[in-house]
C-alpha positions as a LaTeX table, in Angstrom:
\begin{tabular}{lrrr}
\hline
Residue & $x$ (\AA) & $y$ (\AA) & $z$ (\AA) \\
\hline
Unk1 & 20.67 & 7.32 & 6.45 \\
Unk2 & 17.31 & 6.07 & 7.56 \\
Unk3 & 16.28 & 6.38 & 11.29 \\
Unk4 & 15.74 & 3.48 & 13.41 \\
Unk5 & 12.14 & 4.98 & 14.44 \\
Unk6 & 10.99 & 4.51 & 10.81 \\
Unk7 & 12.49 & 0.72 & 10.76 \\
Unk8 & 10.93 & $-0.20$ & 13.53 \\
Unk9 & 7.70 & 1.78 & 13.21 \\
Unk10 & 7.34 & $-0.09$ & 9.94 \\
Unk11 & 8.05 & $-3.45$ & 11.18 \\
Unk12 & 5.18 & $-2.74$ & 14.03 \\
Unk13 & 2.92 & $-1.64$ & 11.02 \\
Unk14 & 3.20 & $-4.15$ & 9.10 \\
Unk15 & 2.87 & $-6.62$ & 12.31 \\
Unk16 & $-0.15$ & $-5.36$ & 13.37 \\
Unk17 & $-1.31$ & $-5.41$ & 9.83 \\
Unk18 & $-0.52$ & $-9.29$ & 10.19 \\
Unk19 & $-2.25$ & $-9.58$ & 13.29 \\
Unk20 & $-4.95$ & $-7.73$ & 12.05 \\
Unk21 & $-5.44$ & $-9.52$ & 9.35 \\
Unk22 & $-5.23$ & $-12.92$ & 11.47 \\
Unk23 & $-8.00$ & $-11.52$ & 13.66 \\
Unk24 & $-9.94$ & $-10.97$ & 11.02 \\
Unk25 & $-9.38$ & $-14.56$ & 9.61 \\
Unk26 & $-10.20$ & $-16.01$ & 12.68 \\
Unk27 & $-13.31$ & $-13.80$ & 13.83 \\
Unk28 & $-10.80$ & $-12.79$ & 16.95 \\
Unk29 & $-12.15$ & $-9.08$ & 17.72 \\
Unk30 & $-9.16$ & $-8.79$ & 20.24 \\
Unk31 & $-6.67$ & $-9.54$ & 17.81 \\
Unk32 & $-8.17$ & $-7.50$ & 15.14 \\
Unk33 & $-8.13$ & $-4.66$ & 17.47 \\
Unk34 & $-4.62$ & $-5.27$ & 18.89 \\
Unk35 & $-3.83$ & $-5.71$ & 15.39 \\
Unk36 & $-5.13$ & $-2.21$ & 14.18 \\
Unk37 & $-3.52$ & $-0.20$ & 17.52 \\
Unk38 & $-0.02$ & $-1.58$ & 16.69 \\
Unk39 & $-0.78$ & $-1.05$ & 13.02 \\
Unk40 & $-1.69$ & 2.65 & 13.73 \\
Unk41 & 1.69 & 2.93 & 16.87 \\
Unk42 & 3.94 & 1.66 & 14.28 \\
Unk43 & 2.92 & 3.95 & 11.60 \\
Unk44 & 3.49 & 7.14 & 14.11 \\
Unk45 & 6.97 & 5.62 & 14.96 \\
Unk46 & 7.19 & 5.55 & 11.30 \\
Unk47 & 6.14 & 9.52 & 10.98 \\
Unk48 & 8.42 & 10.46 & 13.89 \\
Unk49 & 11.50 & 8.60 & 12.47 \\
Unk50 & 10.73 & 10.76 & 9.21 \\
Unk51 & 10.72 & 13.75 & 10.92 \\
Unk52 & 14.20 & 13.50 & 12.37 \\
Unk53 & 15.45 & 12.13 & 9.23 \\
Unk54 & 14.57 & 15.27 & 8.02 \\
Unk55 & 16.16 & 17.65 & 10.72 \\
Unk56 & 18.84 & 15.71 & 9.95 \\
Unk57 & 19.11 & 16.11 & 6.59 \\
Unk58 & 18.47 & 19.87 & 7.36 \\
Unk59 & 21.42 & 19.94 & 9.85 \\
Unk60 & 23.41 & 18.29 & 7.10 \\
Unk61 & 23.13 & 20.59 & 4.53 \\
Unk62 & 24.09 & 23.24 & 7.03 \\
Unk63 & 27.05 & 21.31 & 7.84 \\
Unk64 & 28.01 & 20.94 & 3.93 \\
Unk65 & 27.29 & 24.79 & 3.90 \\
Unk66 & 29.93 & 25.38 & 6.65 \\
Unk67 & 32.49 & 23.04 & 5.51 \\
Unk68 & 32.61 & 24.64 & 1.98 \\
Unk69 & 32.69 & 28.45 & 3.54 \\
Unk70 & 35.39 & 26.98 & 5.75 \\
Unk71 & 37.13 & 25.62 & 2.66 \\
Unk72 & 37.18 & 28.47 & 1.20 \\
Unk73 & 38.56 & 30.35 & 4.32 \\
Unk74 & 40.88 & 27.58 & 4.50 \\
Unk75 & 42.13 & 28.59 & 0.92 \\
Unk76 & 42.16 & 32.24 & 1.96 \\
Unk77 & 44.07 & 31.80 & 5.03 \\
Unk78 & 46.14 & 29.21 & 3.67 \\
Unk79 & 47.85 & 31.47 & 1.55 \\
Unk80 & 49.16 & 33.42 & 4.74 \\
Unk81 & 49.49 & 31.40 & 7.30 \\
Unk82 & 51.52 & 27.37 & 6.42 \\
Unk83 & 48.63 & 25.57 & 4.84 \\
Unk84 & 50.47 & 22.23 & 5.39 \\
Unk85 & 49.08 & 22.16 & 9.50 \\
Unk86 & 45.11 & 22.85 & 8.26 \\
Unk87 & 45.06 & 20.91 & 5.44 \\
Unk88 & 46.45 & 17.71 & 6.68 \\
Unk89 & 43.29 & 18.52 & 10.27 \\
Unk90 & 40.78 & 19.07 & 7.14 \\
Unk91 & 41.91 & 15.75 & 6.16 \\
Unk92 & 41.98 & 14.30 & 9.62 \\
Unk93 & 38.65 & 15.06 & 9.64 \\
Unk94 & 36.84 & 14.45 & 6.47 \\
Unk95 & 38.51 & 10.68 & 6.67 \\
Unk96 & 36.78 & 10.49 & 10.38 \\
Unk97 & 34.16 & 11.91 & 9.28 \\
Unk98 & 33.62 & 8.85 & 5.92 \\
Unk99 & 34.37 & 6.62 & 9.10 \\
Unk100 & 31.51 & 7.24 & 11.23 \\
Unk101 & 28.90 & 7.25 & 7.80 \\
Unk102 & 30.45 & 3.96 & 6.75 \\
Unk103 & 29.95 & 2.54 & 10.28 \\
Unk104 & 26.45 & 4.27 & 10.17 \\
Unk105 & 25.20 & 2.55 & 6.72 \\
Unk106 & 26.37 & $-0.27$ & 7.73 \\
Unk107 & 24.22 & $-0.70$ & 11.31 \\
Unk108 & 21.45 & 0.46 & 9.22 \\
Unk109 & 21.33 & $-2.21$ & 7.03 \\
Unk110 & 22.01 & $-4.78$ & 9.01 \\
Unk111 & 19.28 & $-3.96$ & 11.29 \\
Unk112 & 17.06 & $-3.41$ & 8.45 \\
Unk113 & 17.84 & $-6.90$ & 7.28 \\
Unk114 & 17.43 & $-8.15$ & 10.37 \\
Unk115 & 13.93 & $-6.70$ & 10.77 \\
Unk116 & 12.70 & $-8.02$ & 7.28 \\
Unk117 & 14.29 & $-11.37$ & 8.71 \\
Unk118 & 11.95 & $-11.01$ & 11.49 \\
Unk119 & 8.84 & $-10.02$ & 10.04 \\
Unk120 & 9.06 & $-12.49$ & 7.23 \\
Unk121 & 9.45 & $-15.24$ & 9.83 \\
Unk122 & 6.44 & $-13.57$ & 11.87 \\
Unk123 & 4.61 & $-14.09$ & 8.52 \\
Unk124 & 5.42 & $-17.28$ & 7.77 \\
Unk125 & 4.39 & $-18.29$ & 11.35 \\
Unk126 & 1.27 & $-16.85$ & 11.24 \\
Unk127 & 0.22 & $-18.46$ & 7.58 \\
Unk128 & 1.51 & $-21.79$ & 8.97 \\
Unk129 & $-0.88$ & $-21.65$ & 12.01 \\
Unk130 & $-3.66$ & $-20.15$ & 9.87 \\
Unk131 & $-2.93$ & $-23.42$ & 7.03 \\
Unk132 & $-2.84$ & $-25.95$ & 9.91 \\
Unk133 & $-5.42$ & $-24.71$ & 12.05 \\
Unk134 & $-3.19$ & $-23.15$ & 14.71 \\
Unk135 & $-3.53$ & $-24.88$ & 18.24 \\
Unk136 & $-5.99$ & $-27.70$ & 16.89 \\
Unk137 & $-3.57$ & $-28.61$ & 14.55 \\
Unk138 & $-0.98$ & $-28.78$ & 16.07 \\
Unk139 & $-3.15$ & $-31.63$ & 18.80 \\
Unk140 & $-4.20$ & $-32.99$ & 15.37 \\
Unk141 & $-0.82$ & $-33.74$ & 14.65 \\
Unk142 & 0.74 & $-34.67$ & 17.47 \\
Unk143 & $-1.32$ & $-35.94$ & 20.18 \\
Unk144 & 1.20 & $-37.61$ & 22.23 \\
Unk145 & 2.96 & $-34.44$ & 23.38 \\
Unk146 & $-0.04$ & $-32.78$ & 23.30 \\
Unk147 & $-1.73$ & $-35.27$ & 26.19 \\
Unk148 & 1.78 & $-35.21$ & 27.42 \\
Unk149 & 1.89 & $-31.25$ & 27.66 \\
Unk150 & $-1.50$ & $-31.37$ & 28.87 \\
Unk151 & $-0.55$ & $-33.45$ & 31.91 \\
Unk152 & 2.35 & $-31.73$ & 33.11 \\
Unk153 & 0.05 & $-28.34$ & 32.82 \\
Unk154 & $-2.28$ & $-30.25$ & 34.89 \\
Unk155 & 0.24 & $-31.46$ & 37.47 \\
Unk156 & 1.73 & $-27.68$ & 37.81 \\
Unk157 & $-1.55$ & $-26.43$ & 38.38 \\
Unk158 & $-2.83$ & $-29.76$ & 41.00 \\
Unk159 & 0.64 & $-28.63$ & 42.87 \\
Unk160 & $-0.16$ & $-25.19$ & 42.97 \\
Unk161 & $-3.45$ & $-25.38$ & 44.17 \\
Unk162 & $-2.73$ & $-28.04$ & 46.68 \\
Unk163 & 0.13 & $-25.65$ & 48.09 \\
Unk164 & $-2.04$ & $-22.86$ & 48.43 \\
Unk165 & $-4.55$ & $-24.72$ & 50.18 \\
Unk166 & $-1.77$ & $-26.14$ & 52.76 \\
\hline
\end{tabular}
């Protein structure tokens, strides 16, 4: 099971990479600098997430190791004592156990779908305003609601300034 740290770290890589990039397109030095900081954030989320997903993977095998020494007590034991009451708790168990992994997997891919979802439209966004000259245009190509955005902006701002003033 893959940690959430390294889906998200690697969705903030690879969107700083994009913004990065875009900064560099564009001759932005802020954006080319945001880009590289959340390139470089996202890859140590990405390092951290690996690092638990190895504990974990530690702390499973230790698990695995103690559930087959407790099988085999279970076999030892069971031969005494009614093996009916244990087996049918190891079985309890285990089938919880497939549960919770099954739930698990299942989060983990949808959210890791969902992040490639996200990142892809992030993309696509940014190529979009890079093809059509981002804010320009976007005026370019519709300059009605872009005087008409314009306006309002200028209204909200006339208001704000004439209340302040009052």
């Amino acid at each position: 099971m893959v940690d959430t740290d390294r889906i998200t770290g690697a969705a903030k890589e690879f969107g700083g990479k994009v913004q990065g990039a875009v900064g560099d397109l564009t001759g932005s030095k802020q954006d080319s600098v945001e880009g590289r900081a959340h390139e470089a954030a996202g890859k140590a989320e990405n390092l951290y997430g690996q690092a638990k997903d190895t504990v974990r993977d530690a702390a499973e095998q230790v698990a695995d190791t103690a559930r087959d020494l407790g099988g085999r007590i279970r076999e030892t034991v069971g031969g005494i004592v009614g093996s009916d009451d244990i087996e049918d708790r190891a079985r309890r168990a285990q089938g919880a156990a497939e549960d919770q992994f099954d739930r698990a997997r299942h989060s983990a891919r949808r959210t890791a779908g969902e992040v490639s979802d996200y990142a892809q439209d992030a993309y696509g966004r940014g190529s979009r305003a890079l093809r059509h000259g981002g804010v320009s245009g976007q005026v370019a190509e519709y300059p009605l609601a872009a005087l008409l955005i314009a306006g309002a902006v200028g209204f909200g701002l006339a208001l704000l300034v004439k209340t302040t003033r009052d």
